[in-house]
PDB file of N, H, CA, C and O in Angstrom:
ATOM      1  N   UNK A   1      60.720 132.238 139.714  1.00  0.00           N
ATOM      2  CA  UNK A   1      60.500 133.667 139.672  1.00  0.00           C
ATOM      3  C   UNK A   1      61.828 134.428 139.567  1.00  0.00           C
ATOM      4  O   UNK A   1      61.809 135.396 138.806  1.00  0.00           O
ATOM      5  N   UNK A   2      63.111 134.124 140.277  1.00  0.00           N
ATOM      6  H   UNK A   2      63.126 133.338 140.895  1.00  0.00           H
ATOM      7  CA  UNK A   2      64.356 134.887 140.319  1.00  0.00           C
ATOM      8  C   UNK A   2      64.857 134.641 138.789  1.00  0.00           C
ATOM      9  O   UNK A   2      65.469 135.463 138.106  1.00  0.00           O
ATOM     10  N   UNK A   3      64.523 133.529 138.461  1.00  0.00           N
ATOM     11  H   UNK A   3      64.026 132.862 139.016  1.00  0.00           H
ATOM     12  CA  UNK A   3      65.113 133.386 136.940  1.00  0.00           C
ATOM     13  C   UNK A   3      64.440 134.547 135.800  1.00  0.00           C
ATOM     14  O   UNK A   3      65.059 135.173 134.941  1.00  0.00           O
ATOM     15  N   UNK A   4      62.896 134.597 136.130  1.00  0.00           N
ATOM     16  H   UNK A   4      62.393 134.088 136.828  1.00  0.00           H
ATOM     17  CA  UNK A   4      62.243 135.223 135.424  1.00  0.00           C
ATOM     18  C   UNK A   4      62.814 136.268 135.397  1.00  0.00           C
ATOM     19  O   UNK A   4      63.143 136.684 134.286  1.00  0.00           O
ATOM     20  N   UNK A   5      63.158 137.116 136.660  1.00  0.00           N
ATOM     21  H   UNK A   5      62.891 136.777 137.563  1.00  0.00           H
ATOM     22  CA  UNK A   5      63.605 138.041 136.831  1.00  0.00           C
ATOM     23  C   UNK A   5      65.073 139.009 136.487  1.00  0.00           C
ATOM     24  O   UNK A   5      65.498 140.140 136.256  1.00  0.00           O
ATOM     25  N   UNK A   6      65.453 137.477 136.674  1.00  0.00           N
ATOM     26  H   UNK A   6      65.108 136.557 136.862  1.00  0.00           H
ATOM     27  CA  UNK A   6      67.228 137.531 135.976  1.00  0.00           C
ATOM     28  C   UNK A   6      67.100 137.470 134.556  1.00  0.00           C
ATOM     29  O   UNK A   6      67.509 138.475 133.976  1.00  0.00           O
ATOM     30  N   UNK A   7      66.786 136.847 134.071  1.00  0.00           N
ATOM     31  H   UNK A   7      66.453 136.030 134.542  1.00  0.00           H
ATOM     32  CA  UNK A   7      66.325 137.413 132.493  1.00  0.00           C
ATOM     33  C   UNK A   7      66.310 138.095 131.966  1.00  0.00           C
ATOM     34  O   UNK A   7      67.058 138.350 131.022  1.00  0.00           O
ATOM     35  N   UNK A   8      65.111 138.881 132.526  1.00  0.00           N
ATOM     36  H   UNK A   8      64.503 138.673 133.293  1.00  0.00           H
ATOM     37  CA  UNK A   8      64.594 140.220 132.822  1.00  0.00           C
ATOM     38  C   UNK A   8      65.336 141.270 132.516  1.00  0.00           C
ATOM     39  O   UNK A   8      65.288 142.149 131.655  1.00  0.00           O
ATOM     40  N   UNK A   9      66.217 140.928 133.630  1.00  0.00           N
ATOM     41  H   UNK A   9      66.256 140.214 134.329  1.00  0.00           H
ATOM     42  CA  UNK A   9      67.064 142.031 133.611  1.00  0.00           C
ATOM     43  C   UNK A   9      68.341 142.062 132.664  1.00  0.00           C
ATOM     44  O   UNK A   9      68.784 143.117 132.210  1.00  0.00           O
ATOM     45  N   UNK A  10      68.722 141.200 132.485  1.00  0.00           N
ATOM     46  H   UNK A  10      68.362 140.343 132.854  1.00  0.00           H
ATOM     47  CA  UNK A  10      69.728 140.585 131.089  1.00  0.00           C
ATOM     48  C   UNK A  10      69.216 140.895 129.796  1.00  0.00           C
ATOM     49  O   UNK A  10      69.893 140.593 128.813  1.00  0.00           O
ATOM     50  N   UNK A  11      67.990 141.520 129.649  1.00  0.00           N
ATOM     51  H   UNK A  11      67.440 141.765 130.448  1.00  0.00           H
ATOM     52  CA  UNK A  11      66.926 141.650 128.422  1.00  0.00           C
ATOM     53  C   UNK A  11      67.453 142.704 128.371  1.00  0.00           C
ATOM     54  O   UNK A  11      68.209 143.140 127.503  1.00  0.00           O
ATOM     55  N   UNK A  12      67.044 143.234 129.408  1.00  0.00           N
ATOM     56  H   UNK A  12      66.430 142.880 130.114  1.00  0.00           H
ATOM     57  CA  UNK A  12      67.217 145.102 129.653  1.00  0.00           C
ATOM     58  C   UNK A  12      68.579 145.568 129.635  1.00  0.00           C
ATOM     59  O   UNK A  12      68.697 146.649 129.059  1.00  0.00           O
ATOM     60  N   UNK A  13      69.225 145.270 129.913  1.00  0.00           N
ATOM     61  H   UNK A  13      69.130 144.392 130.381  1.00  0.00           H
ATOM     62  CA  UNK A  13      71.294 145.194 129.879  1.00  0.00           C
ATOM     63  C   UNK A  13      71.370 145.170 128.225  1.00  0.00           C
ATOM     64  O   UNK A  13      72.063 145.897 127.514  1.00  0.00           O
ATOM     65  N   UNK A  14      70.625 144.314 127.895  1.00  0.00           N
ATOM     66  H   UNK A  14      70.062 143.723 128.474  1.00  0.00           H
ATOM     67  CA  UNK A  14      71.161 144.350 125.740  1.00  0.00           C
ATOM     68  C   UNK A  14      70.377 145.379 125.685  1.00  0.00           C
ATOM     69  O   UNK A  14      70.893 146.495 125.753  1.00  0.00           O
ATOM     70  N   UNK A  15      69.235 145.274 125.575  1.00  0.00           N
ATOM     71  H   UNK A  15      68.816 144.368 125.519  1.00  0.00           H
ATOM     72  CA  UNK A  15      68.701 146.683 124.992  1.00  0.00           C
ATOM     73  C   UNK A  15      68.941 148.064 125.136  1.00  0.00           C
ATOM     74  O   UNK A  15      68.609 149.022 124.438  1.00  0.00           O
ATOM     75  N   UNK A  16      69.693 147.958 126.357  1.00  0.00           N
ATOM     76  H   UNK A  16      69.963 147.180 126.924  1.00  0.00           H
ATOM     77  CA  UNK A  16      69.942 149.608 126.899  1.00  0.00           C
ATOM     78  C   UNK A  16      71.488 149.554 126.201  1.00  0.00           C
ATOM     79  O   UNK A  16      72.023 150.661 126.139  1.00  0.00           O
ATOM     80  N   UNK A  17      72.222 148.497 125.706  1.00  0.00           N
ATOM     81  H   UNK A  17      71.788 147.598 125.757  1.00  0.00           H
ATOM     82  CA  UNK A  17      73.088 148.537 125.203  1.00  0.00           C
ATOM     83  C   UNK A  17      73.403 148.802 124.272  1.00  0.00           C
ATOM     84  O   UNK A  17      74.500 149.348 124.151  1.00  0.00           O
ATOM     85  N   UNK A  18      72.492 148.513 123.018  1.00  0.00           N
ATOM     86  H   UNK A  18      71.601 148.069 123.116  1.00  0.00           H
ATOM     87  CA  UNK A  18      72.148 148.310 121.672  1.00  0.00           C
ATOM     88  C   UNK A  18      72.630 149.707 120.852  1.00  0.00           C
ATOM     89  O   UNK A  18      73.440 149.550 119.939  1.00  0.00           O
ATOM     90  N   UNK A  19      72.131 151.125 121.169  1.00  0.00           N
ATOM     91  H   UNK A  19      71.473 151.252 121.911  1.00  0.00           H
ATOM     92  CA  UNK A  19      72.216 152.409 121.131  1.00  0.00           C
ATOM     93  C   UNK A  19      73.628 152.801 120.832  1.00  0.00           C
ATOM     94  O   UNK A  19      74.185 153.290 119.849  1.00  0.00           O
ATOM     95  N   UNK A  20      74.073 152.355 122.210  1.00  0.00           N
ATOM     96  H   UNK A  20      73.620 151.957 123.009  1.00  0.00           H
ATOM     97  CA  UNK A  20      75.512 153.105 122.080  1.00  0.00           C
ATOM     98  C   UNK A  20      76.909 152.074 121.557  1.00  0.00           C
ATOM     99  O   UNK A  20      78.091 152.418 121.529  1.00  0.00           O
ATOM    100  N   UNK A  21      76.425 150.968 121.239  1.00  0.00           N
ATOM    101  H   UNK A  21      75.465 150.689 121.261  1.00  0.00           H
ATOM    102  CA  UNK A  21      76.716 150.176 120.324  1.00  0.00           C
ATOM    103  C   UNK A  21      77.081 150.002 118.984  1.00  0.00           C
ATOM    104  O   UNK A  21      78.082 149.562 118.420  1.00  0.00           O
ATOM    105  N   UNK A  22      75.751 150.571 118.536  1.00  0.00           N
ATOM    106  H   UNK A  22      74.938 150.929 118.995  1.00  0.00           H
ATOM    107  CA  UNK A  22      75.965 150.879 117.221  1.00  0.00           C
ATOM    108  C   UNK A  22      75.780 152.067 116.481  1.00  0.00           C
ATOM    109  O   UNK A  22      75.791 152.324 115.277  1.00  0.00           O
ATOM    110  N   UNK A  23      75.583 152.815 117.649  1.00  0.00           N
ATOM    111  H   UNK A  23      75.574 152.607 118.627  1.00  0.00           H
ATOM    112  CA  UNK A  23      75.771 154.290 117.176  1.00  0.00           C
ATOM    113  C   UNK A  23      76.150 155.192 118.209  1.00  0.00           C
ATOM    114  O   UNK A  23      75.401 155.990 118.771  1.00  0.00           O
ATOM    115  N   UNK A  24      77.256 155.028 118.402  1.00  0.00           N
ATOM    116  H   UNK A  24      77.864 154.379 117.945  1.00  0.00           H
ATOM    117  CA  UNK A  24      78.047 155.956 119.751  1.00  0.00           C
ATOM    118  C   UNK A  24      77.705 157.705 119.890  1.00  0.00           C
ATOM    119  O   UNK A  24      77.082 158.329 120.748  1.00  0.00           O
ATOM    120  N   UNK A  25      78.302 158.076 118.840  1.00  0.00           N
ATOM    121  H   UNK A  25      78.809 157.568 118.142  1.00  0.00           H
ATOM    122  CA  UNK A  25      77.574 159.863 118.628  1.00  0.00           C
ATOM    123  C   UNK A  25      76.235 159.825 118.472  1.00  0.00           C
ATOM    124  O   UNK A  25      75.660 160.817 118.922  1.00  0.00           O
ATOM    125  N   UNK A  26      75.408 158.821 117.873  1.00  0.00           N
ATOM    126  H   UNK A  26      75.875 158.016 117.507  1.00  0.00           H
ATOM    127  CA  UNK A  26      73.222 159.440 117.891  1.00  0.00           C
ATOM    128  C   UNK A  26      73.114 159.242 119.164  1.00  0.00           C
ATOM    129  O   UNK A  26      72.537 160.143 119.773  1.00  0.00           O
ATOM    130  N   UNK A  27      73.677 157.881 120.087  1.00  0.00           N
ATOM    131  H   UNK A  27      74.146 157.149 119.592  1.00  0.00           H
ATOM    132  CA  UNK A  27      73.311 158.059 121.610  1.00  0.00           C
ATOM    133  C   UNK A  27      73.862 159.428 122.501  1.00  0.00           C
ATOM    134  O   UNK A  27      73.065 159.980 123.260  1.00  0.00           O
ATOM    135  N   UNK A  28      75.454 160.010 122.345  1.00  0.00           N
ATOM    136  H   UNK A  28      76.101 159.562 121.728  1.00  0.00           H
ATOM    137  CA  UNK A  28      75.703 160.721 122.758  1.00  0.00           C
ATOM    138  C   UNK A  28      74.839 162.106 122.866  1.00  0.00           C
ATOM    139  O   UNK A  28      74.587 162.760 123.879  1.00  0.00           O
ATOM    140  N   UNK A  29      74.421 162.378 121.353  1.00  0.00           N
ATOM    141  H   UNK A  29      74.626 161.847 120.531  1.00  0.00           H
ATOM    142  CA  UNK A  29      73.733 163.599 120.887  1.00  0.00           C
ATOM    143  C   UNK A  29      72.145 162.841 121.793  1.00  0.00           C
ATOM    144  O   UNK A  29      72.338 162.976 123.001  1.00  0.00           O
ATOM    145  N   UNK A  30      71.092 162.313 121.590  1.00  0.00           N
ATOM    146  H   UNK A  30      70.936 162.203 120.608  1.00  0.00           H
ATOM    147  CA  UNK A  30      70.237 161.809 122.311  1.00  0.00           C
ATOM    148  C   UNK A  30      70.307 161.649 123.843  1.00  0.00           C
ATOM    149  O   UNK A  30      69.210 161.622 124.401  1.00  0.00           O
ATOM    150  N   UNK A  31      71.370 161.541 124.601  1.00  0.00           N
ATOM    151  H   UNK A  31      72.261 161.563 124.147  1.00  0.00           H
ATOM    152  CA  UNK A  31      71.125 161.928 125.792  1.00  0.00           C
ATOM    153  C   UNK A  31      71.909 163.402 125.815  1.00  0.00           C
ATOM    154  O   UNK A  31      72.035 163.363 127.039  1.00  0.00           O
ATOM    155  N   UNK A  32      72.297 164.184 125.597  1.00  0.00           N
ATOM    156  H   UNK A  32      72.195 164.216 124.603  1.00  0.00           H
ATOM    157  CA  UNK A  32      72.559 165.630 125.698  1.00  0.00           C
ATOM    158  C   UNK A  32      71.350 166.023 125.615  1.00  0.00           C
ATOM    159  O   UNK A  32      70.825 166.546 126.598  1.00  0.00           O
ATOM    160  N   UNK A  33      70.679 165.861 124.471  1.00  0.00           N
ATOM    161  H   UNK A  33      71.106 165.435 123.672  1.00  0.00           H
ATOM    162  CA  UNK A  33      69.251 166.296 124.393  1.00  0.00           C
ATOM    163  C   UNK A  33      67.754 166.140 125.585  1.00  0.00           C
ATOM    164  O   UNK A  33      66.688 166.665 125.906  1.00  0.00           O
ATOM    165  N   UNK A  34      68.644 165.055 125.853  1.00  0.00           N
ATOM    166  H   UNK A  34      69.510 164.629 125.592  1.00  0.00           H
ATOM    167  CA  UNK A  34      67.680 164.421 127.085  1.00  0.00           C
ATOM    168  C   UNK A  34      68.069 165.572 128.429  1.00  0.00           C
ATOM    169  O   UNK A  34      67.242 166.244 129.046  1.00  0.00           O
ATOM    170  N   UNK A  35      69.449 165.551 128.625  1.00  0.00           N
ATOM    171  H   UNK A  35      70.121 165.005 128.124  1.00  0.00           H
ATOM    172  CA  UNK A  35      69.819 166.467 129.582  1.00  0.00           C
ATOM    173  C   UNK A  35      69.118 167.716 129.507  1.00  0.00           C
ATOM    174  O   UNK A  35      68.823 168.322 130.537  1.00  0.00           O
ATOM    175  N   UNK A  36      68.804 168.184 128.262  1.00  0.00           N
ATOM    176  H   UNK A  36      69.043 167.692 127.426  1.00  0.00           H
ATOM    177  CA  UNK A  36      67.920 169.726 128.580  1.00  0.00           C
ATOM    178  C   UNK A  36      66.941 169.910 128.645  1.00  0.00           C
ATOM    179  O   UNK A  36      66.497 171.048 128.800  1.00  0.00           O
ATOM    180  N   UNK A  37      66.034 168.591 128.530  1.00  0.00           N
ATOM    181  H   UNK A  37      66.395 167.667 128.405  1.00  0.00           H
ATOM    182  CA  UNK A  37      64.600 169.133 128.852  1.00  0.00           C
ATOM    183  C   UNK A  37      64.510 169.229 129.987  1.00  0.00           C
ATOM    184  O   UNK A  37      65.425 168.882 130.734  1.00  0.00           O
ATOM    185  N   UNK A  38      63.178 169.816 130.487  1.00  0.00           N
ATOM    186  H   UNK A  38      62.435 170.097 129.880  1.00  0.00           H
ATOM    187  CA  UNK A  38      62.546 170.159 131.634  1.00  0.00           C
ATOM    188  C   UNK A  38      62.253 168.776 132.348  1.00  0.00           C
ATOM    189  O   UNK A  38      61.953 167.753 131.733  1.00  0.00           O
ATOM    190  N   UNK A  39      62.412 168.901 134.102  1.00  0.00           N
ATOM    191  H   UNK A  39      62.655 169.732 134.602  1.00  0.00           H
ATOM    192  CA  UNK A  39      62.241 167.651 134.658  1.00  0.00           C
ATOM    193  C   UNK A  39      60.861 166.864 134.399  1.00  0.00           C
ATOM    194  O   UNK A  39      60.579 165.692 134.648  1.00  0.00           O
ATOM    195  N   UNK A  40      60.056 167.938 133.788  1.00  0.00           N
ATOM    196  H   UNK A  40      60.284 168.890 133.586  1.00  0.00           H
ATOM    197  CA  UNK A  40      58.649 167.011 133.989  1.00  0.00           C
ATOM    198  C   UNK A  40      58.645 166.689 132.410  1.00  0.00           C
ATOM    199  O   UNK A  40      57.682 165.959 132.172  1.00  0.00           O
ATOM    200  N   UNK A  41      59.253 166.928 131.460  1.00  0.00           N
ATOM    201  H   UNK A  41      60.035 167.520 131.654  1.00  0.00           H
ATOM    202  CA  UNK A  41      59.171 166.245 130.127  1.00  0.00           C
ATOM    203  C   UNK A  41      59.778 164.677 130.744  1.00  0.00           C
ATOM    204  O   UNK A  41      59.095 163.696 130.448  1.00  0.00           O
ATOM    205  N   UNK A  42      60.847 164.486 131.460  1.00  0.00           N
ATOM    206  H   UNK A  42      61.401 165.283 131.701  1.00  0.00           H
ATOM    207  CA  UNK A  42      61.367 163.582 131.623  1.00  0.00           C
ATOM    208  C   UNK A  42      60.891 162.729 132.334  1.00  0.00           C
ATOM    209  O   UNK A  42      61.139 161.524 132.353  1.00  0.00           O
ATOM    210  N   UNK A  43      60.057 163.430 133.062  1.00  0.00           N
ATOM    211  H   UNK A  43      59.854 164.409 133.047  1.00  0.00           H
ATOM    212  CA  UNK A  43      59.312 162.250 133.781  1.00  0.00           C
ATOM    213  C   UNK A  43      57.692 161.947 132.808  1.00  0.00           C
ATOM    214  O   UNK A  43      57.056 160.894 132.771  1.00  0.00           O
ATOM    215  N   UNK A  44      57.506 162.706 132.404  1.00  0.00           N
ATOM    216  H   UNK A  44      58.022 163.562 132.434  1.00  0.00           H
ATOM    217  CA  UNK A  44      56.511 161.958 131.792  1.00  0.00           C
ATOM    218  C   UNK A  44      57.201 160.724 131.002  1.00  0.00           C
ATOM    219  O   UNK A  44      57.060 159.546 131.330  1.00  0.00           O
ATOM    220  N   UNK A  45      57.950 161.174 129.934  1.00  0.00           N
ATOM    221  H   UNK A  45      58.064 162.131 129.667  1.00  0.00           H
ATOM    222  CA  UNK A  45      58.576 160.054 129.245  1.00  0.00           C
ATOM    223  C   UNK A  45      58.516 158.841 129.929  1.00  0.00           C
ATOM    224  O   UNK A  45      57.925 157.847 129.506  1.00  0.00           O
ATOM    225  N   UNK A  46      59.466 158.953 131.582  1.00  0.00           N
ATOM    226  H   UNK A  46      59.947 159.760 131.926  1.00  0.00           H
ATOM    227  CA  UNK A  46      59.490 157.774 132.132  1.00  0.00           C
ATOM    228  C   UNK A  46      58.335 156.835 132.443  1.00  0.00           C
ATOM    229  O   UNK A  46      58.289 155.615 132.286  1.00  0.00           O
ATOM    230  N   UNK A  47      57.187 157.868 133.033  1.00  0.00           N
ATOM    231  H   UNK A  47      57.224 158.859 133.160  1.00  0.00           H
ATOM    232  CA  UNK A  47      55.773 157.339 133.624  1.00  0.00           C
ATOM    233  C   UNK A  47      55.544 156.699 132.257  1.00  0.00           C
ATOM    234  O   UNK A  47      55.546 155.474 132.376  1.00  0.00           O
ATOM    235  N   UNK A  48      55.353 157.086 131.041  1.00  0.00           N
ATOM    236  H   UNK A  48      55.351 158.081 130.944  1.00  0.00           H
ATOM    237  CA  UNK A  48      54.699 156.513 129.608  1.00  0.00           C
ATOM    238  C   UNK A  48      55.740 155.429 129.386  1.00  0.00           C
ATOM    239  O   UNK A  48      55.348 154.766 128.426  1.00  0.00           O
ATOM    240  N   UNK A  49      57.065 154.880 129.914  1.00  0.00           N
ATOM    241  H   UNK A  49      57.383 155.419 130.695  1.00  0.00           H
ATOM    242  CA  UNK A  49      57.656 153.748 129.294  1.00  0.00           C
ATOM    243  C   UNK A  49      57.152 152.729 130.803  1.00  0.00           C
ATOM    244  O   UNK A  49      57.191 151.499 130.831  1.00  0.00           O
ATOM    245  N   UNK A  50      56.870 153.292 131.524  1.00  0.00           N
ATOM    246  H   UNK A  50      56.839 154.291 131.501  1.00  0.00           H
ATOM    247  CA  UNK A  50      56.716 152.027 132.575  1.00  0.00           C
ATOM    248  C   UNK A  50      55.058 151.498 132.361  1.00  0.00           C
ATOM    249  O   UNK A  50      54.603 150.377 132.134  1.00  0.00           O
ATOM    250  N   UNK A  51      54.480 152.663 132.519  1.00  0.00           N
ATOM    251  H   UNK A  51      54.849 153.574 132.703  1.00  0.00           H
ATOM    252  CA  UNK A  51      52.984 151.939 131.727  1.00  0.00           C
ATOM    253  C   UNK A  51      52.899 151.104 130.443  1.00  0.00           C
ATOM    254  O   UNK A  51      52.112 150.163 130.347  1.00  0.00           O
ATOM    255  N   UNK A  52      53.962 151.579 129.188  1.00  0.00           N
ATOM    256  H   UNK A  52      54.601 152.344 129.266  1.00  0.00           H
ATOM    257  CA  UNK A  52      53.870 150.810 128.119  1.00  0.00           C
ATOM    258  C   UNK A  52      54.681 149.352 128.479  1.00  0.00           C
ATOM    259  O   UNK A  52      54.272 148.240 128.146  1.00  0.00           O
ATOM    260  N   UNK A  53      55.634 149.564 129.059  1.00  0.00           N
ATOM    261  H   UNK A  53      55.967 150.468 129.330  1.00  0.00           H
ATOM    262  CA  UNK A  53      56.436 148.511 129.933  1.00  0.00           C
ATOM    263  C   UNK A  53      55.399 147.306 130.659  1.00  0.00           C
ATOM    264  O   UNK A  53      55.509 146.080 130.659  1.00  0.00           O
ATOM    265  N   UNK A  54      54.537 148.049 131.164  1.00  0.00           N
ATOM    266  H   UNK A  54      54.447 149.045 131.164  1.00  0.00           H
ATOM    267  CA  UNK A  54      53.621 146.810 132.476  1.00  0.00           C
ATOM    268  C   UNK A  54      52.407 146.386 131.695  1.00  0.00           C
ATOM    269  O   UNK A  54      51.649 145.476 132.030  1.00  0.00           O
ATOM    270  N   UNK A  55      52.268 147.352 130.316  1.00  0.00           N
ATOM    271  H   UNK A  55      52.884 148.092 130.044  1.00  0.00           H
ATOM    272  CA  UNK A  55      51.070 146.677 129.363  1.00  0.00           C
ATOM    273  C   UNK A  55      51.647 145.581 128.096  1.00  0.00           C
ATOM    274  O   UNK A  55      50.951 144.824 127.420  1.00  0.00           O
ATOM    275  N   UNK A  56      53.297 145.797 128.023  1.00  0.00           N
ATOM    276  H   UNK A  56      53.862 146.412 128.572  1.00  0.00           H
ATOM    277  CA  UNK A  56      53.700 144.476 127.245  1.00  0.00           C
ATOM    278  C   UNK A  56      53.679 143.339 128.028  1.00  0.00           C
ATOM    279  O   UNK A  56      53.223 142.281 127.593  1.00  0.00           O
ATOM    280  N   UNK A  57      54.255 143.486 129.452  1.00  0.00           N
ATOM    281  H   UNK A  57      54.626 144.345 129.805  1.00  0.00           H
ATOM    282  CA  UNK A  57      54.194 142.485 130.329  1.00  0.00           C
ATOM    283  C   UNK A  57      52.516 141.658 130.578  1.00  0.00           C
ATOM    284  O   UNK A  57      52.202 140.474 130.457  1.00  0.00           O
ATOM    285  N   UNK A  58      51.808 142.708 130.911  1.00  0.00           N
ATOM    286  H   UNK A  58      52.063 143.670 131.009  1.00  0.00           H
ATOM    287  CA  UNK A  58      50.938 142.203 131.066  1.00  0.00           C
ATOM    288  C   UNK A  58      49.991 141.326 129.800  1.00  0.00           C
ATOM    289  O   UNK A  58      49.239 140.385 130.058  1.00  0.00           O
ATOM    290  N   UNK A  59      50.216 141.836 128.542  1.00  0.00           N
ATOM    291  H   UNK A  59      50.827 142.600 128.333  1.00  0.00           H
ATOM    292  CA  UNK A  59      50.058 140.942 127.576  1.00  0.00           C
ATOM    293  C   UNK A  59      50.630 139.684 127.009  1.00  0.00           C
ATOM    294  O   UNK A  59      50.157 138.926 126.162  1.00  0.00           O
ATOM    295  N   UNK A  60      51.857 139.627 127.728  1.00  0.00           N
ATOM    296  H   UNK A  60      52.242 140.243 128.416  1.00  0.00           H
ATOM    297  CA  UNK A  60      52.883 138.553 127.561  1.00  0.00           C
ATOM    298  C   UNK A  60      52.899 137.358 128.193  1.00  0.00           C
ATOM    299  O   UNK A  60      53.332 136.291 127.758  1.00  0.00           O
ATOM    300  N   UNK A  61      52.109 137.725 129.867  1.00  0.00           N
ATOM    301  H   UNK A  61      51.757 138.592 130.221  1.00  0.00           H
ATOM    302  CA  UNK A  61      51.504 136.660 130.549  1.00  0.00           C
ATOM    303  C   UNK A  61      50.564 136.106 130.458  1.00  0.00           C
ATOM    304  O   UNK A  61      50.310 135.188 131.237  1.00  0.00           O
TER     305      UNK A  61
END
């Protein structure tokens, strides 16, 4: 399970990486943008990536 988990999280480390990687100014400009919405745009966003998040998982198992 810790492996699964360590993985996991090593998955998520590239992908959150990927962005500002290969495109330093679209990520920059994309979180500025992020900075001005309203807190509840942002949290919806979040609530809709953890549900889409726990329905890949859950299809994956």
């Amino acid at each position: 399970m810790w492996n699964d988990l360590l993985l996991a999280f090593g998955l998520v480390m590239i992908l959150e990486g990927l962005m500002p990687a290969i495109s330093p100014h679209g990520w920059r400009e994309a979180v500025d943008q992020l900075g001005r919405l309203p807190d509840r745009s942002v949290r919806r966003v979040g609530v809709a990536l953890i549900l889409l998040g726990a329905l890949v998982f859950h299809l994956a198992r």
